[in-house]
Every structure is written in C-alpha cells, then in structure tokens.
C-alpha positions as CSV (number, residue, x, y, z in Angstrom):
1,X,10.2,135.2,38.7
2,X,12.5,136.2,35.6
3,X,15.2,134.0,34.2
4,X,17.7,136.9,35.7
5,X,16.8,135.9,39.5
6,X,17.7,132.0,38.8
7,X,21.0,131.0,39.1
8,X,22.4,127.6,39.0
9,X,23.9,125.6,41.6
10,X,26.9,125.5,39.7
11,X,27.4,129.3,39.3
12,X,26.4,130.1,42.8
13,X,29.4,127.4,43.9
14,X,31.4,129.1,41.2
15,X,31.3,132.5,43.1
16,X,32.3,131.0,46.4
17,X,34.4,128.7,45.7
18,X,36.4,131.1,43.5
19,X,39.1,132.0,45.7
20,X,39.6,128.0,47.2
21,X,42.3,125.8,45.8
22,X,40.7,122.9,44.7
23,X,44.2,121.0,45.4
24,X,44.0,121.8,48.9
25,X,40.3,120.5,49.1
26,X,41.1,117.5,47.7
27,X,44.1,116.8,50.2
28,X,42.2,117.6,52.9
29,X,39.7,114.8,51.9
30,X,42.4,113.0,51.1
31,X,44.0,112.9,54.6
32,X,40.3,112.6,56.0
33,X,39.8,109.0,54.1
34,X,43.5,108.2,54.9
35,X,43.1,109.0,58.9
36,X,40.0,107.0,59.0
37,X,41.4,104.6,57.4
38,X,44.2,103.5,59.2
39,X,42.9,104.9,63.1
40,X,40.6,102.6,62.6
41,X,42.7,99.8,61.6
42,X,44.0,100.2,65.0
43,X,43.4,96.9,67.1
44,X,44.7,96.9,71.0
45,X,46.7,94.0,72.5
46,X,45.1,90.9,71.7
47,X,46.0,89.2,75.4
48,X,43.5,90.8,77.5
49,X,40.6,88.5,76.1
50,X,38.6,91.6,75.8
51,X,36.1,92.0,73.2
52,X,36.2,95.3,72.6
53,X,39.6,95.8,72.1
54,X,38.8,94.6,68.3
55,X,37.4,98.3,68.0
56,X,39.6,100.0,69.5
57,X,40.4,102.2,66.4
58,X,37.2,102.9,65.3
59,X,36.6,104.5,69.3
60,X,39.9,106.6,68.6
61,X,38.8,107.8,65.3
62,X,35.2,109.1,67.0
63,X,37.2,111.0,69.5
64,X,39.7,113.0,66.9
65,X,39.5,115.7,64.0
66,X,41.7,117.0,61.9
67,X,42.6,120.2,63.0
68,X,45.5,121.4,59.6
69,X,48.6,120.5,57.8
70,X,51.2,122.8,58.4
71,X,55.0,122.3,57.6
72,X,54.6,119.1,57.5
73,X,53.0,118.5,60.6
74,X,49.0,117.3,60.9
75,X,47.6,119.0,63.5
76,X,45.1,116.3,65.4
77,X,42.3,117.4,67.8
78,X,41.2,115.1,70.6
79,X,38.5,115.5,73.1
80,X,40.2,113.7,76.1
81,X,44.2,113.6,77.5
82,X,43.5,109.8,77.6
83,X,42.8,109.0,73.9
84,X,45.8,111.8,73.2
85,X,47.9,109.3,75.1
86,X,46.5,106.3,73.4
87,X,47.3,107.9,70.0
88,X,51.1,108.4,70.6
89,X,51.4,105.2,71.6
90,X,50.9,104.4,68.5
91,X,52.5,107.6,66.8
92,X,54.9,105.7,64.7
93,X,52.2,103.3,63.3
94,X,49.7,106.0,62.5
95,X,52.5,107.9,60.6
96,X,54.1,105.1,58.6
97,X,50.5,104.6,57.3
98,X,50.5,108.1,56.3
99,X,53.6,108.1,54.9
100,X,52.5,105.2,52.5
101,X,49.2,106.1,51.4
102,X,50.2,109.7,51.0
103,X,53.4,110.5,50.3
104,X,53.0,113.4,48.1
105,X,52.4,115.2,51.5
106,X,55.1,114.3,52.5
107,X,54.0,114.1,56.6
108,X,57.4,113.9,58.9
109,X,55.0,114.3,62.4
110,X,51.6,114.5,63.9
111,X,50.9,117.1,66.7
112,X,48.0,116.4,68.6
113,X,46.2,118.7,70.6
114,X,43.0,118.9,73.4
115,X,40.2,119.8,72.3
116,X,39.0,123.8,73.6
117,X,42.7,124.8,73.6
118,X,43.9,127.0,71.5
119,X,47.4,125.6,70.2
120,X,48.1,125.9,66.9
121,X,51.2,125.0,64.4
122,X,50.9,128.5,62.3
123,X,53.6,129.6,64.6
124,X,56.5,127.1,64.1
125,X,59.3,128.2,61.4
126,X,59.6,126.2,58.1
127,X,62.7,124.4,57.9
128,X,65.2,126.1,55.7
129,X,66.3,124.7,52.7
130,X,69.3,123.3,52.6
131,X,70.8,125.9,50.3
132,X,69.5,128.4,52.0
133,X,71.0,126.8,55.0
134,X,74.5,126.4,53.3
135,X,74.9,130.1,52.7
136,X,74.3,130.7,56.1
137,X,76.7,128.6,57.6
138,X,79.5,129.8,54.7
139,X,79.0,133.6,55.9
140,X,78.9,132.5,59.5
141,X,82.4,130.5,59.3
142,X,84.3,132.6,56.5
C-alpha cells in the first residue's frame, strides 16, 4: 500500500466530524451523565417494605432515552405509558436536579413522549424576547 492510501484515525474523524459542534456534543453527554444520574437516584415510597423499590430509578432510567433539547424543553422517550406516568410523578424532582447540575441549559420542562410515536418539539415557537415582546404590545396599544 502507499503512504497516500493511509490515513489516520484522527483525519478521517476530522472529515466527518467537520460540520458538528463540538459544544453540542458535549451537552448532549452532558445531559446523558446528568439524566442518569439523578433517574437513578430515584427511590419509590419507602412504606411498602418492598425490596425493589430501592431500584426503582435505575428501572426508569433502562426504559427512557433522550430524544433532544429544544427551546428549553428535553424531549424524553419512554417505552411504556406506565413508566411515562411514573416519571411525571416525579417531574419536579427530575427537573430541579437538572436545573442544578446544569444550569447553563437552562431547562424550564421535560416533554416525554412514547416510544414509536412520532411527536416531536421542533414545532413549538421560541418564546419571544422580552423586547421583542415590548414592541409588540407598544404598536398594538398606541
């Protein structure tokens, strides 16, 4: 083979990864660690005397993927209505943990969907700035 035909690892990852945001990649694995994290920090109500209630987050976490983070909304995917269910029940703790370990993404909701469905969150409007928003409203009442 001639030198020309070998190329390294590094400049065949150079020529695909040339267009990807590295930022965005690391967010992404960010909020991966993150979600693991605290799903599976998840413990269900200690008065039933059952075991397995101790791993209750760890089962939830096997049963969802991050689907996107869009507007400020993480779009979850779950393979069953019943862990969906689960998971807003505890909505508010999954998103305060979120809030505090990354806040730089500054994630106001989670949007979870069933897995094989089609729903996504490209579709819903960013919220306007508040400037933006101001101007309106001044033209509107003038």
């Amino acid at each position: 083979m001639k030198d020309d035909a070998i190329s390294s690892i590094s400049n065949i990852l150079a020529k695909y990864m040339d267009g990807v945001d590295s930022e965005m990649i690391e967010n992404a694995v960010s909020i991966r660690n993150v979600w693991k994290d605290i799903i599976c920090s998840i413990r269900g109500p200690k008065k039933t005397g059952f075991e397995e209630n101790i791993y209750l987050g760890e089962k939830l976490y096997s049963h969802t993927k991050i689907i996107d983070l869009v507007n400020k909304v993480l779009l979850v995917e779950v393979d069953h209505s019943g862990w969906i269910q689960t998971l807003q029940f505890y909505n508010s703790y999954i998103l305060r943990g979120l809030k505090k370990k990354i806040p730089a993404l500054e994630i106001t909701s989670i949007a979870f969907r069933l897995k094989g469905s089609d729903f996504g969150i490209k579709n819903i409007p960013k919220a306007p700035k508040k400037e933006e928003e101001k101007k309106k409203y001044k033209k509107k009442y003038k």
